[in-house]
C-alpha positions in Angstrom: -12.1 -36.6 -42.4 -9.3 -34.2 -42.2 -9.9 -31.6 -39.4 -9.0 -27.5 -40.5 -6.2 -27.4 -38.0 -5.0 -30.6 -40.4 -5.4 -29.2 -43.5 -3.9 -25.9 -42.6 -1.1 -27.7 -40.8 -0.3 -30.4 -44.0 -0.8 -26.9 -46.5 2.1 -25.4 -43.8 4.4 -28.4 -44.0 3.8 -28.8 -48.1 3.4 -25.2 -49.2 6.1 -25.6 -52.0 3.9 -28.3 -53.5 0.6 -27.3 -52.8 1.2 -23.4 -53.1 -0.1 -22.1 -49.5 2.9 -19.6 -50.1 4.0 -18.4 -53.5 7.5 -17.3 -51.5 9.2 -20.2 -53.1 7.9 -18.6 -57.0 9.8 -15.3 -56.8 12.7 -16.9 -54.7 13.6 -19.7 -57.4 13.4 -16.4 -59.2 15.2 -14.3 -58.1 17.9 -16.7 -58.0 18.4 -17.3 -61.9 18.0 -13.0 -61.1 15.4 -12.7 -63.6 13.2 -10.8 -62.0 10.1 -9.1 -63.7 6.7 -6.6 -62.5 5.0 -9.8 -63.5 6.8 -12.7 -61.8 6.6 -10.4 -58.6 3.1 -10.3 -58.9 2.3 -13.4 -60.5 -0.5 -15.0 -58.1 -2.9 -17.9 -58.6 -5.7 -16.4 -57.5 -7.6 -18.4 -54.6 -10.7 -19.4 -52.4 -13.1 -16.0 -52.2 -11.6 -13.6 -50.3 -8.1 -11.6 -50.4 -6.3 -9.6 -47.7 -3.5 -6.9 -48.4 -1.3 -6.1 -45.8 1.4 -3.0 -45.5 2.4 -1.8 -41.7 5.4 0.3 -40.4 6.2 2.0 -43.2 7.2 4.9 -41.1 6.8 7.9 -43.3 8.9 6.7 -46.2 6.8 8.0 -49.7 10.2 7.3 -52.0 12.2 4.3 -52.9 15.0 3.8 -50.4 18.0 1.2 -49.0 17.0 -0.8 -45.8 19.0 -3.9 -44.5 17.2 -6.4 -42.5 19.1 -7.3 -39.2 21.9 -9.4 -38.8 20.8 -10.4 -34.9 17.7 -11.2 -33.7 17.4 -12.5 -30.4 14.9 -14.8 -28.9 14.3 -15.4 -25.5 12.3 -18.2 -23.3 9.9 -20.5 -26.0 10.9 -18.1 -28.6 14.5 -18.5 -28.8 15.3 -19.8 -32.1 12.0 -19.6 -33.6 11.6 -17.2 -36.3 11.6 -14.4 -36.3 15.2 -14.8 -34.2 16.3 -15.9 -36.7 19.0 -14.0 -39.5 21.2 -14.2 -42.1 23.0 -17.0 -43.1 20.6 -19.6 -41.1 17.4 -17.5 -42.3 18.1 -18.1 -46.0 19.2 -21.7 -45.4 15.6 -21.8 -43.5 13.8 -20.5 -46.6 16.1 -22.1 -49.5 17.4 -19.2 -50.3 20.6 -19.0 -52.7 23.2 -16.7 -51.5 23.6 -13.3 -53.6 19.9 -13.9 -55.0 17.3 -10.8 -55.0 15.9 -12.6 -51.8 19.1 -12.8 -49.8 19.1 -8.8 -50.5 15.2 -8.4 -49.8 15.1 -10.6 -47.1 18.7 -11.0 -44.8 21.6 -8.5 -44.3 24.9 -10.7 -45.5 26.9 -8.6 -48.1 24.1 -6.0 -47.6 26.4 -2.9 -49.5 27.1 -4.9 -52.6 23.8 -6.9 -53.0 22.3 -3.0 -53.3 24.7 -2.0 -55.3 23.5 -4.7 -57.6 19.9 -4.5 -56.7 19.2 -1.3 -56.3 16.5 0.6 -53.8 13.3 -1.0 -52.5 10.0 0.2 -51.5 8.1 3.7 -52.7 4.9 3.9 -52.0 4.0 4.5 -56.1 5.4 1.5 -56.5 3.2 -0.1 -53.4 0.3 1.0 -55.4 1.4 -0.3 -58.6 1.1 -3.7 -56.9 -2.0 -3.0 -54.6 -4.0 -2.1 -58.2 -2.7 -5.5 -59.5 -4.3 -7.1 -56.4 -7.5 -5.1 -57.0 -7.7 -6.0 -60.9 -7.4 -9.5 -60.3 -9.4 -9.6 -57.0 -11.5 -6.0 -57.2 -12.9 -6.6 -53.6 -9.8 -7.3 -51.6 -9.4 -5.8 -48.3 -6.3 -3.3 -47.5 -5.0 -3.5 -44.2 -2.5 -0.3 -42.8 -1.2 -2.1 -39.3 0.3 1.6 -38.1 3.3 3.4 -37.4 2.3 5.2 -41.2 2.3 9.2 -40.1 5.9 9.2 -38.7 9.2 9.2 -39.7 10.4 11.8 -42.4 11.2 15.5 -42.8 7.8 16.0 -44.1 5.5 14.0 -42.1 7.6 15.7 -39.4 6.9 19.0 -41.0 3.0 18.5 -42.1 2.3 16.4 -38.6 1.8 13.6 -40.6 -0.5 15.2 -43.7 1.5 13.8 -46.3 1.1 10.3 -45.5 -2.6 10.8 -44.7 -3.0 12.3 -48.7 -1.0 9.6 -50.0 -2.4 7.2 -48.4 -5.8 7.8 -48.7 -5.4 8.1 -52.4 -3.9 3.7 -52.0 -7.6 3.4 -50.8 -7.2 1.4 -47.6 -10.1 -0.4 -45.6 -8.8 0.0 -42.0 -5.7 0.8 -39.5 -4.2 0.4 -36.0 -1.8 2.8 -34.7 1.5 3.4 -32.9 3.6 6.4 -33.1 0.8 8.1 -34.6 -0.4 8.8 -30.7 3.0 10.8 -31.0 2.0 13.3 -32.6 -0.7 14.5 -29.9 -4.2 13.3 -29.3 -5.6 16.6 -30.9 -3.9 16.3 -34.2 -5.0 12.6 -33.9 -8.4 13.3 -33.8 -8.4 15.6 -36.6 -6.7 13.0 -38.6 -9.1 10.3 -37.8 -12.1 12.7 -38.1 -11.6 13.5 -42.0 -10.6 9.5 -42.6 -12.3 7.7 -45.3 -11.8 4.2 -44.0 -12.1 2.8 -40.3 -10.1 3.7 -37.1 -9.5 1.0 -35.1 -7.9 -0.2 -31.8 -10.3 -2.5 -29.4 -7.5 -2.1 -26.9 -7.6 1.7 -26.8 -9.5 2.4 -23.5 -10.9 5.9 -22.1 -8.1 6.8 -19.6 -10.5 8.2 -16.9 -13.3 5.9 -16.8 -11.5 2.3 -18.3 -14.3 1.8 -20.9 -13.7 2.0 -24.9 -13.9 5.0 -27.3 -16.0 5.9 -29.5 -13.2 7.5 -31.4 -11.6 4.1 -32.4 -13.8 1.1 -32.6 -12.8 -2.0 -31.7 -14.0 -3.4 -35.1 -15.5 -3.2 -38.6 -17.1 -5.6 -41.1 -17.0 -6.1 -44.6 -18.6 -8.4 -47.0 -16.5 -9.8 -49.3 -17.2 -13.3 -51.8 -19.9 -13.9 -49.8 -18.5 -14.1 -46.9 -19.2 -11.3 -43.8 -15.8 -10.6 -42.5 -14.7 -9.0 -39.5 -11.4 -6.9 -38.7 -10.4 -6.6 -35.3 -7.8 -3.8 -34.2 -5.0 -4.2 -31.9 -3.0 -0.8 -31.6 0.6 -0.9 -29.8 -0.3 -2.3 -26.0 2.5 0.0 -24.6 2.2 3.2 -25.8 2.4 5.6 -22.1 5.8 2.9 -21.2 7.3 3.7 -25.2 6.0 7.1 -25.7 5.1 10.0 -24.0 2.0 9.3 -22.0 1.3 12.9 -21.7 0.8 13.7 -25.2 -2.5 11.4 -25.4 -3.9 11.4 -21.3 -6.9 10.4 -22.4 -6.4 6.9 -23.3 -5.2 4.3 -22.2 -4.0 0.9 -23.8 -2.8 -2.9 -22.9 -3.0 -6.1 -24.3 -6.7 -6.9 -23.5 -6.4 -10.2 -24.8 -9.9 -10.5 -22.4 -11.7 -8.6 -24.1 -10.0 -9.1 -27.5 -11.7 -12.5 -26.7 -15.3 -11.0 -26.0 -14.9 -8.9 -29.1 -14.3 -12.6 -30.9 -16.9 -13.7 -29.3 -18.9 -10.7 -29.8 -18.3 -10.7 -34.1 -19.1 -14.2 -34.2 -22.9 -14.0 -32.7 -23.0 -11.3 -34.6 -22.4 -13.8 -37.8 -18.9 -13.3 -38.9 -17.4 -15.6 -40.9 -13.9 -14.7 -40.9 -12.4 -12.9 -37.9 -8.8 -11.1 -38.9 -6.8 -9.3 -36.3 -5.0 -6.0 -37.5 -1.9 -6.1 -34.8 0.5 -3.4 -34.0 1.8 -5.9 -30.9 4.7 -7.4 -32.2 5.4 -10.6 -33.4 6.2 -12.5 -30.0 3.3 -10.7 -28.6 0.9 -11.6 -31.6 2.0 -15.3 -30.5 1.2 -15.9 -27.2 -2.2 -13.7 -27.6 -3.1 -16.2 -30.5 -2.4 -19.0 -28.1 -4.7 -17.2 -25.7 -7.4 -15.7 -27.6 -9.3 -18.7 -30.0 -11.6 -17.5 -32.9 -8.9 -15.3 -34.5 -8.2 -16.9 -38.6 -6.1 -14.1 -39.2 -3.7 -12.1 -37.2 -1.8 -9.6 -39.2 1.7 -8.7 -37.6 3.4 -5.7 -37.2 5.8 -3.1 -34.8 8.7 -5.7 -35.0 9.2 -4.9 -38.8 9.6 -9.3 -39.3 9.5 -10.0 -42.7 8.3 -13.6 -43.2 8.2 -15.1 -46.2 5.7 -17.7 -45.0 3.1 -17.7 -42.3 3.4 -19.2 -38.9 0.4 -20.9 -37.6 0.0 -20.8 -34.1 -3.1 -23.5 -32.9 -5.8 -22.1 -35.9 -4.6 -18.7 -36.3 -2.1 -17.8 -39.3 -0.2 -15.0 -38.4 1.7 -12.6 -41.3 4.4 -10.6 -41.0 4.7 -8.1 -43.7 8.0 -5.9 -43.1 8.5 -2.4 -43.0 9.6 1.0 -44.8 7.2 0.0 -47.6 9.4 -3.0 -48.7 7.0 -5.5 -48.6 3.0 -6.0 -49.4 1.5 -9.0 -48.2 -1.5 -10.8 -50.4 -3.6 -13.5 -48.9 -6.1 -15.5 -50.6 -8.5 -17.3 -48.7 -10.9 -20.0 -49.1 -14.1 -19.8 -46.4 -17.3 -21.6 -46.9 -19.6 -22.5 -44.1 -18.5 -20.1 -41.7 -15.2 -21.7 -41.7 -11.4 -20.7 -43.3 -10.9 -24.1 -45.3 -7.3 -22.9 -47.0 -5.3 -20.4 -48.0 -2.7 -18.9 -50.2 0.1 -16.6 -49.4 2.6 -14.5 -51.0 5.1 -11.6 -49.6 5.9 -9.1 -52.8 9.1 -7.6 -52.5 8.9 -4.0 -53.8 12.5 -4.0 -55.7 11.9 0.0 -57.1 13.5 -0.7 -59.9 11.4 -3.7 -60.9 8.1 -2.2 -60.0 6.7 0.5 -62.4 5.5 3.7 -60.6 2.3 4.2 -60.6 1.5 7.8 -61.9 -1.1 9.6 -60.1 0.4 8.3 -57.1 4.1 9.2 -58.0 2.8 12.7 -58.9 0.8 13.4 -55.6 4.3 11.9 -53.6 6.2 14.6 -55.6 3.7 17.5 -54.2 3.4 16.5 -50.8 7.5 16.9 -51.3 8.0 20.3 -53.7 7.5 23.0 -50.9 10.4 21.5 -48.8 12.7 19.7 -51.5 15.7 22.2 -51.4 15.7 21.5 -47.1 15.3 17.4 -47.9 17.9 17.2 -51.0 20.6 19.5 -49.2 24.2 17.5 -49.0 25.5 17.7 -45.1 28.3 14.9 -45.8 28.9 11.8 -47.4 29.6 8.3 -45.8 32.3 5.8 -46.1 30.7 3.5 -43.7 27.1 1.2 -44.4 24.7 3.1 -42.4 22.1 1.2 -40.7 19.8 1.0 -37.6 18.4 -2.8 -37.3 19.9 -5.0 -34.9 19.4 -5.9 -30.8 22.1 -4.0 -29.5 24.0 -1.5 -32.1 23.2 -0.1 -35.5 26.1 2.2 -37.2 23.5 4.9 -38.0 23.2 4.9 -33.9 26.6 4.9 -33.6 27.2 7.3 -35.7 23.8 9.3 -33.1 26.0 8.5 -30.1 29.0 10.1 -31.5 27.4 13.2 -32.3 25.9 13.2 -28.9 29.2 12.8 -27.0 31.0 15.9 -29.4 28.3 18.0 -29.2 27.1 18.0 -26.3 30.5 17.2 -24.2 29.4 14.3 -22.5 31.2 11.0 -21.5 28.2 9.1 -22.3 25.4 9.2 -24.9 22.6 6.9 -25.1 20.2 6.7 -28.2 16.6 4.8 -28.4 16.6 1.5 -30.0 14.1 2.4 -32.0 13.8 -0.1 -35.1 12.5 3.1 -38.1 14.9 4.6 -40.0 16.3 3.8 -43.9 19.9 2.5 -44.6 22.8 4.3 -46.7 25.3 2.1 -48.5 29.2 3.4 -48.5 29.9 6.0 -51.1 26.6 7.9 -50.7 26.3 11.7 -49.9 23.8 12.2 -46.6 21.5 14.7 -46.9 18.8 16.3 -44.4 16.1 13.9 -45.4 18.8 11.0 -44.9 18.9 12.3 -41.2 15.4 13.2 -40.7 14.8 9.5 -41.4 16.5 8.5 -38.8 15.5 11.0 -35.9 12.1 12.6 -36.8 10.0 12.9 -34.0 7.9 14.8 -31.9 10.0 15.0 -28.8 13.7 15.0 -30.3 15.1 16.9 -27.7 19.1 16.2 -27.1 19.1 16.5 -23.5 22.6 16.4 -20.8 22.4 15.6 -18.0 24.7 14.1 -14.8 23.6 10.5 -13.7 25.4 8.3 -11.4 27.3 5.1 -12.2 24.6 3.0 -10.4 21.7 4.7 -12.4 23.4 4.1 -15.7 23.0 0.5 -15.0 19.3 0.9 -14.0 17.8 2.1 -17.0 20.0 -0.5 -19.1 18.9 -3.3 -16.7 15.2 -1.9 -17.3 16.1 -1.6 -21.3 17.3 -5.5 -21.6 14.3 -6.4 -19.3 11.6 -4.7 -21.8 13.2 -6.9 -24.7 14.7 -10.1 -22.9 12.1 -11.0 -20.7 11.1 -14.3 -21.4 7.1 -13.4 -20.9 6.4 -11.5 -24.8 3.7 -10.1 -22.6 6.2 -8.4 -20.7 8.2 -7.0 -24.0 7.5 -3.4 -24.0 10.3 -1.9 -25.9 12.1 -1.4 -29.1 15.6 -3.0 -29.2 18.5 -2.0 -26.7 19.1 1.0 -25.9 22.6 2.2 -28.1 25.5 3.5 -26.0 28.2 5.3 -27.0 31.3 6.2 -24.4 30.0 2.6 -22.8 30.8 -0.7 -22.9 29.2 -3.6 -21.0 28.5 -7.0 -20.6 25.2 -8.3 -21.1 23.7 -12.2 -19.8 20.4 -12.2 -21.5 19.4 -15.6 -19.9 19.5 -13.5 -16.7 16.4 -12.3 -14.4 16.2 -8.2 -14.3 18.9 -6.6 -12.3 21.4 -9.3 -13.0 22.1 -9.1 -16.6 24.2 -5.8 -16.9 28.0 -6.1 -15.7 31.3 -5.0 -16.5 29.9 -1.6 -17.4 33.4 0.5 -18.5 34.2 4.1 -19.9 35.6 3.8 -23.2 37.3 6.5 -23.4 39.8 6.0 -20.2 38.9 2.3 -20.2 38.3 2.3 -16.2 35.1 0.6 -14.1 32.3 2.4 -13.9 32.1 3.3 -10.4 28.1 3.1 -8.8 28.6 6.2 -6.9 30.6 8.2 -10.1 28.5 11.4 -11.6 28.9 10.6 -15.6 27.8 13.8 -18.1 25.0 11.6 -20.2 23.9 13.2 -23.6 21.0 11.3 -25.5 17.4 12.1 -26.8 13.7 11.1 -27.3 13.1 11.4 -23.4 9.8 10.7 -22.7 9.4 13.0 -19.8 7.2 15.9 -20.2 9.7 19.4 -20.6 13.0 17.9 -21.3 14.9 20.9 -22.6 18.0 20.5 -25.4 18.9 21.2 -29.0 16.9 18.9 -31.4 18.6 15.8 -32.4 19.1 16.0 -36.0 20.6 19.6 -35.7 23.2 18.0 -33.2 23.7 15.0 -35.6 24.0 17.4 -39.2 26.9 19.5 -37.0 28.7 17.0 -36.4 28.7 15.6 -39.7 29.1 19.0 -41.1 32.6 19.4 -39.0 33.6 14.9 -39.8 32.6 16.0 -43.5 33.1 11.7 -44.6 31.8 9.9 -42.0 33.9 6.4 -41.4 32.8 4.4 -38.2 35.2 1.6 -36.6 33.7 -1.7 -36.0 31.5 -1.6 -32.5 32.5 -4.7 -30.0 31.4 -2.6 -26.9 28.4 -5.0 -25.9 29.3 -8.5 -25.2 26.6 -10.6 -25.2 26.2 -14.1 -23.1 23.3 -16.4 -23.5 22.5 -15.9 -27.6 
């Protein structure tokens, strides 16, 4: 008899034949570019219980341009595993035709005129058009928000997050983890989570003082669903105080915990749950190894690293699903449990093309009022751009660049170093960039622009510290974002190397000399997470400078050369 790791395995390998993913539908597709509502949500409907996933959509209510990075490197066992893997070897990895809907949706190669072509993705009327389809084919499917929902915009900026708490309660979700929701204090938080109509969870977020779990976010929830009693598991971001300002939520604190994610396994199962699914805000490398460690998990949903997979990856009996970000993607995933036991699945990543997917009305309508009281500030032209603007990729983004540049004119520094944050929309060349264009890229809670002197030596420090939080070989030792952007720097970076060997040739662009250890350099950047920095808020610094450049153009960006990829 086969065994369920089997099955699963052989529905893996076969998935085009047997239909464990319907990626291969929409792809074949989307390369005769016939795309319709219906083929996008054309699903045979499976087993007796369904899953929706949507996480990191960071704020973003209306349609938008995002590009999918063009590097993605992994390190130790991961290195060349997906998700490290982009563009032209992703698609051949999938079967995907070049200059196909799913080349746009999915990898960044000729990113300007594939949306051009293609047009905007995501919207979250249009996620709701497709979460009611779900819902009238499968009326007891389970939602899933995997965090990093209240942040990112001029208006979630502006209502501390109120706007995606209306419009997302009206999509009707079942449960969520969290991220930079923390950021917007623990009080505001709480009075989120205290008028939420669905479950709050995070078994990793621990009482600060006295190490023991909160009541405010339980570790888990249970549904019943086809018969089946179900139990969701949530995993907020582990790293939250080494990310973002510990001092805006001293009360908690977080961590992997894959210990007692195990007891609370463990503790779901005696309790007679037939179907254990994770909600992750760890990131995909992270949500790897803990699957490896932690056995009893069927599901792990994936999110923080904004992967968009267009099949699952099974790690010993766990499928993990990586849904995207920006509201790009929704996830559907049928399942077939009897027994106690997940027998097989079925598996499909919608791509919300905007102009494809019909706008739900109420939902469109309640987007639009969240937005009236501030449309004049969002809507107002501050330049246009000749350049593709973008933020996704390990070491430079031009939207970053174009960050760093402000920073250095504004701010007269010789050096300006901006988070490598993954958020933030894309603009193609020929657009006008408006406030909500720059909000998107810089809304947060602590956008201070600080300047400040730091020494040659220290420079190094906190990029050696950067490359170690993302090139560590250990996942579990993975605590950042991507690499930090410079601007005014250039350097040389081994990432094969331990920490505090992989930074060298470190040289001032701007007279092309060494940097010198014991040299003072004037260092402008922003999102410090120290408690009081003091500075002009980043997106005013960014809108003057565009204000005075008026078209923004941006030269190609060979500063960081990289050894080991």
């Amino acid at each position: 008899m086969i065994s369920r790791r089997d099955f699963l395995q052989t529905s893996m390998a076969a998935s085009a034949i047997l239909g464990a993913s319907s990626f291969g539908n929409w792809a074949r597709l989307a390369a005769q570019q016939a795309l319709t509502q219906d083929q996008l949500l054309q699903f045979d409907t499976f087993g007796n219980v369904s899953l929706i996933h949507i996480t990191d959509i960071h704020g973003q209510l209306k349609p938008i341009y995002f590009r999918e990075p063009s590097i993605n490197l992994g390190v130790g066992g991961n290195r060349g595993a997906v998700p490290h893997v982009t563009g032209a070897d992703f698609r051949r990895l999938y079967g995907i035709d070049d200059g196909s809907p799913s080349h746009y949706a999915l990898s960044s190669g000729d990113f300007s005129a594939l949306a051009q072509a293609y047009g905007r993705v995501g919207g979250l009327d249009r996620v709701a058009t497709v979460i009611n389809a779900i819902r009238a084919d499968r009326p007891d499917a389970i939602l899933l928000d995997g965090g990093d929902t209240w942040h990112g915009s001029y208006t979630c900026y502006h209502t501390a997050g109120q706007d995606m708490v209306n419009v997302m309660n009206a999509l009707k979700p079942d449960a969520m983890t969290f991220h930079w929701e923390f950021t917007l204090g623990s009080d505001r938080v709480h009075e989120i989570v205290e008028g939420l109509p669905f479950a709050a969870l995070g078994q990793n977020i621990f009482d600060a003082e006295w190490n023991e779990p909160t009541d405010v976010f339980p570790p888990y929830t249970f549904f019943e669903r086809g018969g089946v009693k179900i139990a969701v598991i949530g995993q907020a971001f582990p790293y939250m105080p080494i990310a973002n300002p510990g001092w805006m939520f001293p009360e908690y604190s977080f961590g992997i915990r894959d210990e007692n994610m195990q007891a609370m396994v463990d503790e779901v199962r005696a309790q007679g749950a037939e179907l254990v699914v994770c909600l992750s805000h760890n990131g995909f490398d992270v949500d790897k190894k803990m699957a490896s460690r932690v056995k009893g998990i069927d599901v792990l949903l994936s999110g923080h690293t904004h992967d968009a997979l267009p099949e699952p990856v099974l790690v010993g009996e766990t499928l993990i699903i990586a849904s995207g970000s920006n509201g790009k993607f929704v996830s559907r995933v049928d399942l077939d449990v009897r027994d106690g036991r997940m027998m097989g699945f079925r598996h499909k990543l919608i791509p919300i093309f905007s102009d494809v997917i019909e706008p739900d009305k109420a939902v469109a309508a309640l987007i639009d009022e969240q937005r009236a009281p501030y449309l004049d500030q969002l809507t107002e032209v501050i330049g246009q751009t000749d350049s593709l603007l973008y933020r996704r990729g390990n070491f430079n983004g031009t939207w970053d660049d174009l960050i760093c540049d402000a920073l250095i004119a504004e701010r007269d520094a010789d050096i300006a170093m901006s988070p490598g944050v993954r958020w933030g929309p894309s603009l193609i060349p020929g657009q006008d960039i408006t406030r909500e264009d720059i909000f998107n890229v810089t809304s947060m809670t602590y956008g201070q622009a600080y300047r400040s002197e730091m020494t040659g030596e220290f420079i190094k420090v906190i990029l050696e510290d950067v490359a170690d939080n993302i090139f560590n070989p250990d996942p579990y030792y993975q605590q950042g974002g991507d690499m930090v952007r410079t601007g005014g720097l250039g350097y040389r970076i081994d990432i094969n190397q331990p920490q505090g060997s992989r930074i060298s040739e470190m040289t001032l662009l701007r007279t092309g000399e060494a940097i010198v250890p014991s040299k003072n350099y004037v260092v402008a950047g922003w999102a410090s997470v120290n408690e009081g920095t003091e500075g002009p808020q980043i997106w005013d610094v960014v809108e003057n400078h565009i204000r005075k450049q008026g078209t923004i153009r941006l030269a190609p960006n060979d500063s960081v050369k990289v050894i080991g990829a």
